[in-house]
C-alpha positions in Angstrom: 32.0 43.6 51.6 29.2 45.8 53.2 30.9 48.5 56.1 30.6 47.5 59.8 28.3 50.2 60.3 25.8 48.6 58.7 26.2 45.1 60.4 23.3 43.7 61.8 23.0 40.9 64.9 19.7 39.4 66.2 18.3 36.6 68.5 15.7 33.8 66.4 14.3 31.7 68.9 11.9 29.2 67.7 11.7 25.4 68.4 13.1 25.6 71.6 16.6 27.2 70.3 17.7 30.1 70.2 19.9 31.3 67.4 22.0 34.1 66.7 21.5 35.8 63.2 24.3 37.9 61.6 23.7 40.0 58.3 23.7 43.4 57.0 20.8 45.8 56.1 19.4 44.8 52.6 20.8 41.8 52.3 17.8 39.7 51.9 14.7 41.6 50.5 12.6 40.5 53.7 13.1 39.1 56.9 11.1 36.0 56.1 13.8 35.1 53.2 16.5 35.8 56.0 15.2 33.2 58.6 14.2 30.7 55.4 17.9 31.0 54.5 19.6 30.7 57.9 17.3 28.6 59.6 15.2 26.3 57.9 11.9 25.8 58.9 8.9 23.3 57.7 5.8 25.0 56.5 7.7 28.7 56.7 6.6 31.4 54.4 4.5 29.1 51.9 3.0 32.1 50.1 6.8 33.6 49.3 6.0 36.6 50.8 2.5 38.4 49.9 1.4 38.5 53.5 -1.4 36.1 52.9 -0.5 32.8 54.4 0.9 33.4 57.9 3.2 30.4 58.4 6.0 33.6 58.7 4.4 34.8 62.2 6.8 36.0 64.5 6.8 38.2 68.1 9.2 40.8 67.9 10.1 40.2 72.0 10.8 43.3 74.9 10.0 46.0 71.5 7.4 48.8 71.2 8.4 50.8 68.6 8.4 51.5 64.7 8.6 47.9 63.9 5.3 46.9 65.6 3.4 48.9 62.6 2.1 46.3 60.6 2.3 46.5 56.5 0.5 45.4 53.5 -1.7 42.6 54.1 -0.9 42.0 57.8 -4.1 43.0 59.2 -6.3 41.1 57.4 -4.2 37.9 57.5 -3.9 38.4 61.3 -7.9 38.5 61.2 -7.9 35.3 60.3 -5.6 33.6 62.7 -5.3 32.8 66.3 -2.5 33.8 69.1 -2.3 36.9 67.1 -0.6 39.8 69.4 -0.2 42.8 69.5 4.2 42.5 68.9 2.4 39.7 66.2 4.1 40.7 62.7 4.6 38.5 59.5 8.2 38.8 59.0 8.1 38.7 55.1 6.6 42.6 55.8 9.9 43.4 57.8 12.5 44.3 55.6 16.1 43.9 56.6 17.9 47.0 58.2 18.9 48.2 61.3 16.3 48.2 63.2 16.4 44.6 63.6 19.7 45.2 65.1 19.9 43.8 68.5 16.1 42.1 69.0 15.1 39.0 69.8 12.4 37.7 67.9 10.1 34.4 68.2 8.7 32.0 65.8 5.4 31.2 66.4 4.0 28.5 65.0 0.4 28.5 65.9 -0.8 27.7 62.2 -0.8 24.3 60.1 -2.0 25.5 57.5 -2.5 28.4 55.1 -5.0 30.7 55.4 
């Protein structure tokens, strides 16, 4: 059972819902798996997490910090897409700690299909 310390609680909203998200750091190996798990969601993170597709866009909401620097492929997928941000991040780049702890974050689904 992981310590309380490293509990971690977060706001999903998407769809016109908003859920509450409960885990602790590491225990998926991205947030995309995390919101695949807990919420299921049509069309969400079809390339399993390379960073390529886009369906895992999110807006990490009322955030400017360490989280907003975007990894791997990011950029280039986001060059491709519309609505893109500047909070835009794929969430299969975000790994699961505690820097999630405490945000809301928004599904955007702006995209049909894979890029």
């Amino acid at each position: 059972m992981p310590a309380k310390k490293d509990a971690i609680k977060f706001f999903l909203n998407c769809e016109g819902k908003t859920f509450v998200l409960d885990t602790y750091t590491h225990e998926y190996r991205n947030l995309m798996m995390l919101i695949y798990d807990k919420v299921y969601l049509e069309n969400f993170g079809e390339c399993k997490g390379t960073g390529r597709c886009g369906t895992c866009h999110i807006l990490i909401v009322d955030y400017d910090g360490e989280l907003l620097t975007r990894e791997g492929n990011e950029n280039t997928t986001f060059s491709k897409m519309p609505f893109v941000k500047s909070n835009s991040r794929l969430a299969c780049q975000m790994m699961v700690d505690e820097k999630l702890n405490g945000l809301t974050i928004e599904v955007i689904h702006d995209n049909d299909s894979v890029y």
